[in-house]
C-alpha positions in Angstrom: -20.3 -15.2 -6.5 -20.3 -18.5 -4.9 -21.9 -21.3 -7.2 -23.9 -23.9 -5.5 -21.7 -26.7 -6.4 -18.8 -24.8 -4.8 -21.1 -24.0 -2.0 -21.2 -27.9 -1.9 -17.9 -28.5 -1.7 -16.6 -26.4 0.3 -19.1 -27.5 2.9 -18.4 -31.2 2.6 -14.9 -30.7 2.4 -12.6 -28.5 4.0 -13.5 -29.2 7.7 -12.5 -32.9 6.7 -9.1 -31.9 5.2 -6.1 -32.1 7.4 -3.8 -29.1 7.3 0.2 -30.0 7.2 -0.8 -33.6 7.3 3.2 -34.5 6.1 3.9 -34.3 9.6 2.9 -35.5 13.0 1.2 -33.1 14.4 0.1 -33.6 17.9 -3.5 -31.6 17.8 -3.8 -31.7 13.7 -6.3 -28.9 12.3 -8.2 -28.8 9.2 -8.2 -27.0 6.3 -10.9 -25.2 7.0 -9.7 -24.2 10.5 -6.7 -23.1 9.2 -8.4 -20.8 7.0 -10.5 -19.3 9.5 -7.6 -18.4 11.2 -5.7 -16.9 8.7 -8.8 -15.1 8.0 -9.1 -13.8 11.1 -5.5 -12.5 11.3 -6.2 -10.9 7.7 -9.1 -9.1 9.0 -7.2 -8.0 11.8 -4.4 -6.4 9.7 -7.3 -4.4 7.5 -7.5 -7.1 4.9 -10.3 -6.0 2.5 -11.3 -9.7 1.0 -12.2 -11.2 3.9 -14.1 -13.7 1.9 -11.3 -15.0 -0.7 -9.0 -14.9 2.5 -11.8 -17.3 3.9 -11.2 -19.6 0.7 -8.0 -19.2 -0.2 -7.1 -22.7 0.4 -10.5 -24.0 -1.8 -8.4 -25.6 -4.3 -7.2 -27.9 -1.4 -10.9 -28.9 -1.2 -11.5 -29.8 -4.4 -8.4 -31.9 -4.7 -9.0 -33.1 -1.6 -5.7 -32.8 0.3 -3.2 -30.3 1.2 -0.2 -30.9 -0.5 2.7 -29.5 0.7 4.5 -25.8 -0.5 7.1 -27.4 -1.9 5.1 -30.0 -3.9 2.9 -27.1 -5.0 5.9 -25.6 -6.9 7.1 -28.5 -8.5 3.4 -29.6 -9.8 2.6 -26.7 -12.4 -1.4 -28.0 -12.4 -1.7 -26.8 -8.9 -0.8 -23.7 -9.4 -2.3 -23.4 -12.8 -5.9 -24.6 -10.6 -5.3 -22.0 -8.1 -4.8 -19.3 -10.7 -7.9 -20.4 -12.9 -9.3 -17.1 -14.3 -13.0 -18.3 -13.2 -12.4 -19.0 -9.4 -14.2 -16.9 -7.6 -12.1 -16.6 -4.9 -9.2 -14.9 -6.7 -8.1 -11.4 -5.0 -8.6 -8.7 -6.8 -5.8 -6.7 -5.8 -2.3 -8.2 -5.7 -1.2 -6.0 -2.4 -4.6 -8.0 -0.7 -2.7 -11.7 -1.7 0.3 -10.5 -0.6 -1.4 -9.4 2.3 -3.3 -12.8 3.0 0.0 -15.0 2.0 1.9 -12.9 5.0 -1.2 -14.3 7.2 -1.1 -17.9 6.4 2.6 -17.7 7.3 1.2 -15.9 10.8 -0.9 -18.9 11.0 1.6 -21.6 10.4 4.0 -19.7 13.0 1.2 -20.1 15.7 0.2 -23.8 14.6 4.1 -24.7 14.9 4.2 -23.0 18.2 1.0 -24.6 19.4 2.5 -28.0 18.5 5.9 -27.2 20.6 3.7 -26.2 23.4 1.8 -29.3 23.0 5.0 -31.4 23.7 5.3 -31.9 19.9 9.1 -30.9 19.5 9.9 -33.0 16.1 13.4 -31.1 14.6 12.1 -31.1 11.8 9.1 -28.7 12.8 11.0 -26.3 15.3 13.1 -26.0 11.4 10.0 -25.5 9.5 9.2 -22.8 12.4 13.0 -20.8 12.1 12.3 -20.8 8.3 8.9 -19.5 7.9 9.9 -17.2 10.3 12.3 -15.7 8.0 9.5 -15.7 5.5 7.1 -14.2 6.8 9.2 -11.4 8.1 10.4 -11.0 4.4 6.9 -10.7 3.4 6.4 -8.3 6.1 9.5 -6.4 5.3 8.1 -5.8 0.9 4.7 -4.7 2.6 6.2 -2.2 5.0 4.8 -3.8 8.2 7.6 -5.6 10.0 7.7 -4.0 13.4 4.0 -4.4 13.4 4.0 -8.0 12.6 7.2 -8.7 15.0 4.7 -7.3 17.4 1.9 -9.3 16.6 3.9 -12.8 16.4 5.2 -12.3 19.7 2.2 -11.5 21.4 0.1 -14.2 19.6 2.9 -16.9 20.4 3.5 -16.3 23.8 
């Protein structure tokens, strides 16, 4: 259950949070946008924790930034925070994070393309785009839903 002080937080917070901010991003979104999305695209594939889908960028809010993947791997406190055993917002069931991580990769995919389509054609981005591509098309691949996500990625991109 959601304590008040999270409550607080999350409500003062992850609207005011820029998403990807390492980059120039032409129309930047926040956190909380983000996460919308991704829960939106979660839902859509039959995610059953909509709500920890919803949050599952809340650690972003309390640290108030979104550091980048990479950065989360090499600092072993973020990903000791995300995993604390009294967050809420943990899934219950690993197959429903898997599940969710494949959707935040969905939702980067579209952000990247939105950016290109925006006129925002950095190198470094249309990269980022070909790699999480392979990804999320990995992840796709260990959860037996490739040709339905190749499906959905085009038609959400085009």
């Amino acid at each position: 259950m959601l304590t008040l002080s999270q409550l607080k937080i999350a409500m003062k917070r992850l609207h005011r949070i820029p998403r990807f901010n390492s980059y120039i991003m032409t129309k930047p979104k926040s956190v909380l946008e983000h996460s919308a999305r991704v829960a939106i695209i979660y839902h859509y594939l039959g995610g059953k924790e909509i709500f920890q889908a919803l949050m599952h960028d809340y650690s972003e809010a309390v640290m108030g930034f979104d550091p980048p993947s990479p950065i989360k791997e090499l600092i072993p406190e973020i990903k000791a925070f995300e995993l604390l055993p009294d967050n809420c917002f943990l899934f219950t069931e690993d197959k429903e994070k898997d599940l969710c991580k494949l959707c935040d990769g969905i939702e980067l995919l579209i952000d990247l393309k939105e950016q290109q389509q925006l006129g925002n054609n950095t190198p470094e981005l249309i990269n980022i785009f070909d790699d999480v591509l392979v990804e999320v098309m990995d992840k796709a691949k260990k959860l037996g839903r490739r040709t339905e996500v190749k499906k959905l990625i085009n038609d959400l991109i085009s």
